[in-house]
Structures are given as structure tokens and as C-alpha cells.
C-alpha positions in Angstrom: 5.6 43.3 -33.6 8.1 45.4 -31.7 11.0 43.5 -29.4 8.9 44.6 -26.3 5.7 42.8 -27.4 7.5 39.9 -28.4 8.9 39.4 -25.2 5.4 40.0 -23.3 3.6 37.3 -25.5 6.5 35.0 -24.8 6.0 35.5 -20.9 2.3 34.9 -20.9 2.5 31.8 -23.0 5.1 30.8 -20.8 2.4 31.9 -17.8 -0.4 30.1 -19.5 1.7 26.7 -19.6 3.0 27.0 -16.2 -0.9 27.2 -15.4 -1.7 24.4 -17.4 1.2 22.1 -16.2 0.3 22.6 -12.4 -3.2 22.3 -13.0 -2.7 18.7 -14.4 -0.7 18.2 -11.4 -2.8 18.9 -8.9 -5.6 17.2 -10.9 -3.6 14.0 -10.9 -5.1 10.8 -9.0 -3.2 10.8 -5.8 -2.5 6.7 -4.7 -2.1 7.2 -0.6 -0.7 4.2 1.3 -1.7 4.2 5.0 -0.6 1.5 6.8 -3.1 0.0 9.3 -1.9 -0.2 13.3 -0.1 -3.8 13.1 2.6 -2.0 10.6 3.2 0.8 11.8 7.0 0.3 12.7 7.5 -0.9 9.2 7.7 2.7 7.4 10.8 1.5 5.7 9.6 -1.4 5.0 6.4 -0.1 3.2 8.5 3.2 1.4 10.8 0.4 -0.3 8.0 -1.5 -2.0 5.7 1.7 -2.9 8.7 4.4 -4.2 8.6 3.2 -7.7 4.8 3.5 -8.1 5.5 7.2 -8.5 6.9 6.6 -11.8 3.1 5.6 -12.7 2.3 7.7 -15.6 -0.6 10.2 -14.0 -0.4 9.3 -10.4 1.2 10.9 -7.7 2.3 9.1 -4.8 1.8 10.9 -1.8 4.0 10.6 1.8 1.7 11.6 4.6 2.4 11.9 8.1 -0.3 9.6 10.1 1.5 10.0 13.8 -1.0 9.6 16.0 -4.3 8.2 14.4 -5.8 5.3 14.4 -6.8 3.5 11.3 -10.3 4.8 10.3 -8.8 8.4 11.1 -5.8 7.7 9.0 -8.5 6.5 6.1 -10.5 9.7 6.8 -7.7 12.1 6.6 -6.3 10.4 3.1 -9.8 11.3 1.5 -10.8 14.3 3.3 -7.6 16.4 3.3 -5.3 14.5 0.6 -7.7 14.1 -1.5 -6.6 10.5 -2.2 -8.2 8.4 -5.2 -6.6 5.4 -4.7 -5.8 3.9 -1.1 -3.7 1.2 -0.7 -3.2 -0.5 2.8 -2.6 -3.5 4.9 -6.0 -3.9 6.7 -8.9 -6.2 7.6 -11.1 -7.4 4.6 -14.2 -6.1 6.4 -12.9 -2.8 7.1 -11.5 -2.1 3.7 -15.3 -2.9 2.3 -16.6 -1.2 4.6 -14.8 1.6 3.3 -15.3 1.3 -0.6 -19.0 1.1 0.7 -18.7 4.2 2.3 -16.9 5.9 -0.1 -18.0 4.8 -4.1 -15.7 7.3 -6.0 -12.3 6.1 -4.1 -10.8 2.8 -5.2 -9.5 0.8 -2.1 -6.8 -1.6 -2.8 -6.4 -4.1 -0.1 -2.7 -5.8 0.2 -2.9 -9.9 1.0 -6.3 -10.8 0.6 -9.1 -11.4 -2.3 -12.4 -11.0 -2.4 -15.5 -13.0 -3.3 -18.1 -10.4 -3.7 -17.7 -7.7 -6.3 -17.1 -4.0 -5.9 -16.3 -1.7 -8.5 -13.9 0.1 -6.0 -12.7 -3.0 -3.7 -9.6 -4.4 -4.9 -7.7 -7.2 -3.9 -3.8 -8.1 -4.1 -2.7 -11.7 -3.3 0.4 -13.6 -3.5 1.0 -17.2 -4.2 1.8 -18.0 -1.0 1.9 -21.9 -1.2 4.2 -21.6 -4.5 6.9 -19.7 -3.5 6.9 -21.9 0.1 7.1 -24.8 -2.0 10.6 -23.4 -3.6 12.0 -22.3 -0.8 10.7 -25.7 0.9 12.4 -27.6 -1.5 15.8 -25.5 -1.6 16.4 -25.3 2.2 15.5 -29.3 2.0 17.9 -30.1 -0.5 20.8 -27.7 0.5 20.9 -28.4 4.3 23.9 -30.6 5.7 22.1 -31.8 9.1 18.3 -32.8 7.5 16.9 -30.4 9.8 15.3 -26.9 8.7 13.6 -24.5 10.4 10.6 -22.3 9.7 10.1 -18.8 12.0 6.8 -17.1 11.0 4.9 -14.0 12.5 1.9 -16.2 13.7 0.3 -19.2 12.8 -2.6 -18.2 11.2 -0.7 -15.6 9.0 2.2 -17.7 7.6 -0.6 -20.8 7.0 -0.2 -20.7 3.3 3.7 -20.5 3.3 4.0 -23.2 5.8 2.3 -25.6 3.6 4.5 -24.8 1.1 7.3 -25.2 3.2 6.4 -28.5 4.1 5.0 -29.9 0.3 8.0 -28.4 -1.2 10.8 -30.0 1.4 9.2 -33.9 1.8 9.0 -34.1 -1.9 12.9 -33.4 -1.9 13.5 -35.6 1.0 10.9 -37.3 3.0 13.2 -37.8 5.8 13.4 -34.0 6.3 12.8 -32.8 10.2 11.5 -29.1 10.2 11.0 -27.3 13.3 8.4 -24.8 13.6 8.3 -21.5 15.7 6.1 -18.3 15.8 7.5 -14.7 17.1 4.0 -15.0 18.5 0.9 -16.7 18.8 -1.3 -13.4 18.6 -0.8 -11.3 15.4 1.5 -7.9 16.4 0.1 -5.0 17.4 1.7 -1.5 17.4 4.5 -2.5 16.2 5.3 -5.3 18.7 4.8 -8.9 19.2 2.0 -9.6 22.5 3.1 -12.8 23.2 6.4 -12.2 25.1 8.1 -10.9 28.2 7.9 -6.9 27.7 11.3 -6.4 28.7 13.2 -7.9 25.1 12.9 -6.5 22.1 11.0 -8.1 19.1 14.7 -8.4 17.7 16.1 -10.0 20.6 13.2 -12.4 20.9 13.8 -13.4 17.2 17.6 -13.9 18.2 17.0 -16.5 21.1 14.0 -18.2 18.9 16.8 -18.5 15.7 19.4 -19.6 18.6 17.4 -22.4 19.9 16.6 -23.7 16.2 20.6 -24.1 15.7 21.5 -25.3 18.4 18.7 -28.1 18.0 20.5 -29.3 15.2 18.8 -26.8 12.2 21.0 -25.2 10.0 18.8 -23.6 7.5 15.8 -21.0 8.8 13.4 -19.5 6.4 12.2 -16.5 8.1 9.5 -13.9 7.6 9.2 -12.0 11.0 9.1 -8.7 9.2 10.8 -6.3 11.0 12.4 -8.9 13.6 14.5 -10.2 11.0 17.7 -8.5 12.1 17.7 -10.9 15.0 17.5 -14.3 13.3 20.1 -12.9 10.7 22.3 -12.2 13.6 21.8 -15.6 15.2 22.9 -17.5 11.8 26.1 -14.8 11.9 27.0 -16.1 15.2 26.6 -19.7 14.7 27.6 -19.8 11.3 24.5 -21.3 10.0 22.3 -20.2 7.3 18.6 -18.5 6.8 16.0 -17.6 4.1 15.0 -14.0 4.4 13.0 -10.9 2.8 15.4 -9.5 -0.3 15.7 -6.0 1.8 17.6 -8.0 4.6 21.8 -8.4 3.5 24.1 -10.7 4.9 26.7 -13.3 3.5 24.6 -15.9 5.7 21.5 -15.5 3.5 21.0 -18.2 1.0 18.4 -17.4 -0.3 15.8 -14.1 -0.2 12.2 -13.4 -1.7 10.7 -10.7 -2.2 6.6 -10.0 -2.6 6.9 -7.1 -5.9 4.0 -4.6 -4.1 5.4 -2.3 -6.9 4.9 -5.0 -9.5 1.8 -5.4 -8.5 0.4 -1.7 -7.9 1.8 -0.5 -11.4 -0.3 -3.2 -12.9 -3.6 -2.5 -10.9 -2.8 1.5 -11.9 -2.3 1.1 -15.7 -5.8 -1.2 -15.0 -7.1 2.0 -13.5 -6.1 4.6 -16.0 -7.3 2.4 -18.8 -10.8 2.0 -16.8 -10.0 -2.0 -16.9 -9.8 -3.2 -13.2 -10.4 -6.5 -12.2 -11.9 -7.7 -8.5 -8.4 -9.1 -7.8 -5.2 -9.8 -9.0 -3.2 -12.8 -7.8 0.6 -13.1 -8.3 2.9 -15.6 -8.0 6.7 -16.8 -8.9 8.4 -14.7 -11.5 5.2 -12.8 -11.8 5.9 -10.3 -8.6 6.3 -13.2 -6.4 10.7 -13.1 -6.5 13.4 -15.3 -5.3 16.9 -15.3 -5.7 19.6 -17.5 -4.5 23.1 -16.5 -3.8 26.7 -17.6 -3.8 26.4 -20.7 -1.1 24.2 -22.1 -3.0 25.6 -24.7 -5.8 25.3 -24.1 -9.7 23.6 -27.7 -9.9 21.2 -26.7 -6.8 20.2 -23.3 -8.7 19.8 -24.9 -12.3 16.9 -27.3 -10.4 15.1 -25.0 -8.7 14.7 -22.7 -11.7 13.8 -25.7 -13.9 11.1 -26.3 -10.9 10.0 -22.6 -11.2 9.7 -23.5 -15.1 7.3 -26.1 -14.9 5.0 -24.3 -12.3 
């Protein structure tokens, strides 16, 4: 074979597996993640949790640019023109069936919930809420200085299962605890804002003057999931040099504590299921298991040694 020839059949092999490798590229299965209209401020929030899933051997993770639509168009336009075949979202139990009714050959994965009736297609993810309420319960309960905690949710209905928690896991480490109870509002969010509230402050601002009024009542430990409001409460327990329980992406030196709900955990398992034609109705999660907590430098060696022997046993 002359030099020339040798060279050509190198270039089309080389040709033939560029082919190849984008073909099995754009033939991967494509997980979307559309967030449904009551998170769609929280981008940032939902990028952090999902940017590992990429790492998913044979899926593709795909960013797409919903501005503008509403939820069933934002489901519509992952399946129509991304081509998605898994979708993974914050919404409504009866929409998301509705959905893998519609739609047989697309598996729906549906963040927060379970579900009683089977679907090959419907999935659902759930965390232990109650566990991981009881822990930080019990910490905040045995760590605070005034026996008064505090609790700031989203709304009532949404932070049910934590607040239980909250209250089994701080009366069994002292049943003389106070905890005071607030909500950012009494309707869930919509848009991206909380309805309950005088238009002109900002979600952030209203979580400020909520964490303000817990300190100065004599709290000095907040737990605190008001999402994307949590900047405000941090910045309260700055100011009066108090302390809070937050989400793991917040920072501050006034965090005592953080927990964190492993979304990537929990999708890379559901995939694997799904590449190995195994899925299961739902998966439930809970400490140590994608359900996270950490505790930081105010809080005593004794204190940490307890609740992880507590986390142990559970």
C-alpha cells in the first residue's frame, strides 16, 4: 500500500469513528429538568443539585431556556423539540401523571412526592422529611443558650413533615424547649414570590424582619428553609449575632448547622435504575442516604459525637 493510500484509509477510519461517536451522542437519553412556575427564580438553585447528573454514564443533561412558558408548554417543548427521555421537575402529582399518561415512552420523575398507583414511567423522589427534622430538632434544642428556637418555613402545609420533626426531635432533648413558628407565607409562592405580603419588600427583606422578630423574642437558633429568601434570615442572625440552620449552599460563620436534600444522589441512582431497565415506583431517602447534614465549628465536639451516634441508631 503506497504512503498516499495509507493516509486516505487512516482519514476515513478516522471519519467513520467521528460518525459513530456523534451518532451515540446524539442517540443518548437526554434527562431535561424543567422547573414548574413556583421555582422559577431558583435557577441556581436547581443547576447546583442537577450539574453532577451529567457525569451519568449515557445520559446527557440538557440546559434549556424556558423564558416565557408556562409549565405544560415547558413540558411540551422538552419532548417535542429536545427530545427529552427523562423529565425531572418540581410539580403537582396530578399533573406529572397526567403527563406519563399522556406520554408512555418518557419517564417522568417527580421531585418531593410518591405515588400509590403504579406507572411504568411515573416516578417518584422523596425525602425523609421527619428524620432529618428530628436532628436538626434535637441539635438546635440542645445547643441553644436561651431555650428558645425558632422554625421559618415556606408555608405550612409544605414544611408539615419537617416541623414534626422539629418539634419530636427538640422535646425529646428538652421538654422545656419554647419554639416559635413563622411562615414566609401562608399561600405556597408563586412566580418566584411569596403572595402573602405587602408588594413593596422583597422576599429577602420579608425573611430579614420575620428572623428579626424571632431574636429579638428571645430565639437564638432559627432553622430555616425559605429557599431562595435565605439570604435575609442569614443576614438577620449576622446582625444580632445569633445563629440559624440553613440549606448547605447558603455560607456564613453564623450557620451551625446546614442540610442539604442530594437531588444528584438521588437522580444518579434512579438513572443507573433506568439504564439497567430496573426502576422502582419510588425511591425514598433519608439521613446519610442523600438526606445530608453537617455541623460546623460553634458547635461542641461532645454535641457532634451525639447527634452522629443519634444518626447511627436511626
Amino acid at each position: 500500500m503506497s504512503k498516499k493510500k495509507e493516509i486516505l484509509s487512516i482519514i476515513c477510519v478516522g471519519i467513520l469513528l467521528l460518525i459513530f461517536g456523534l451518532s451515540l451522542y446524539i442517540n443518548r437519553d437526554k434527562l431535561v429538568v424543567v422547573a414548574d412556575e413556583t421555582h422559577t427564580t431558583e435557577d441556581i438553585y436547581l443547576d447546583y443539585l442537577f450539574n453532577e447528573v451529567d457525569k451519568v454514564e449515557g445520559i446527557s443533561v440538557d440546559s434549556v431556556n424556558f423564558d416565557g412558558l408556562t409549565f405544560n408548554e415547558r413540558i411540551n417543548y422538552a419532548i417535542s423539540k429536545v427530545k427529552a427521555s427523562l423529565i425531572v421537575s418540581y410539580a403537582s402529582k396530578k399533573e406529572m401523571k397526567m403527563f406519563a399518561e399522556n406520554y408512555k415512552d418518557i419517564i417522568f420523575i417527580t421531585l418531593g412526592t410518591t405515588y400509590d398507583e403504579s406507572l411504568d414511567n411515573l416516578i417518584g423522589i422523596k425525602f425523609n422529611e421527619y428524620n432529618i427534622g428530628y436532628i436538626l430538632g434535637y441539635l438546635a434544642s440542645i445547643s441553644t443558650t436561651t431555650n428558645k428556637i425558632g422554625f421559618i418555613g415556606t408555608e405550612e402545609k409544605t414544611n408539615e413533615e419537617l416541623l414534626n420533626g422539629i418539634y419530636a426531635g427538640a422535646f425529646e432533648a428538652n421538654s422545656e424547649i419554647t419554639i416559635a413558628v413563622d411562615y414566609m407565607g401562608k399561600e405556597t409562592y408563586k412566580n418566584g414570590f411569596y403572595q402573602n405580603k405587602n408588594e413593596d419588600i422583597t422576599d429577602s427583606e420579608l425573611a430579614y424582619n420575620k428572623a428579626n422578630a424571632l431574636y429579638e423574642s428571645g430565639v437564638d437558633i432559627v432553622i430555616e428553609t425559605a429557599n431562595n429568601s435565605s439570604e435575609g434570615i442569614i443576614k438577620s442572625a449576622e446582625k444580632k449575632n445569633k445563629y440559624v440552620i440553613s440549606d448547605c449552599i447558603n455560607k456564613s460563620n453564623n450557620i451551625l448547622a446546614c442540610f442539604e436534600r442530594d437531588i444528584t444522589y438521588a437522580l444518579n441512582e434512579v438513572v443507573k435504575d433506568y439504564k439497567n431497565n430496573n426502576l422502582k415506583d419510588n425511591y425514598i431517602y433519608d439521613i446519610n442516604n442523600g438526606f445530608n447534614i453537617s455541623m460546623f465549628k460553634n458547635v461542641s465536639d461532645e454535641t457532634i459525637k451525639l447527634i452522629n451516634e443519634i444518626i447511627k441508631d436511626m
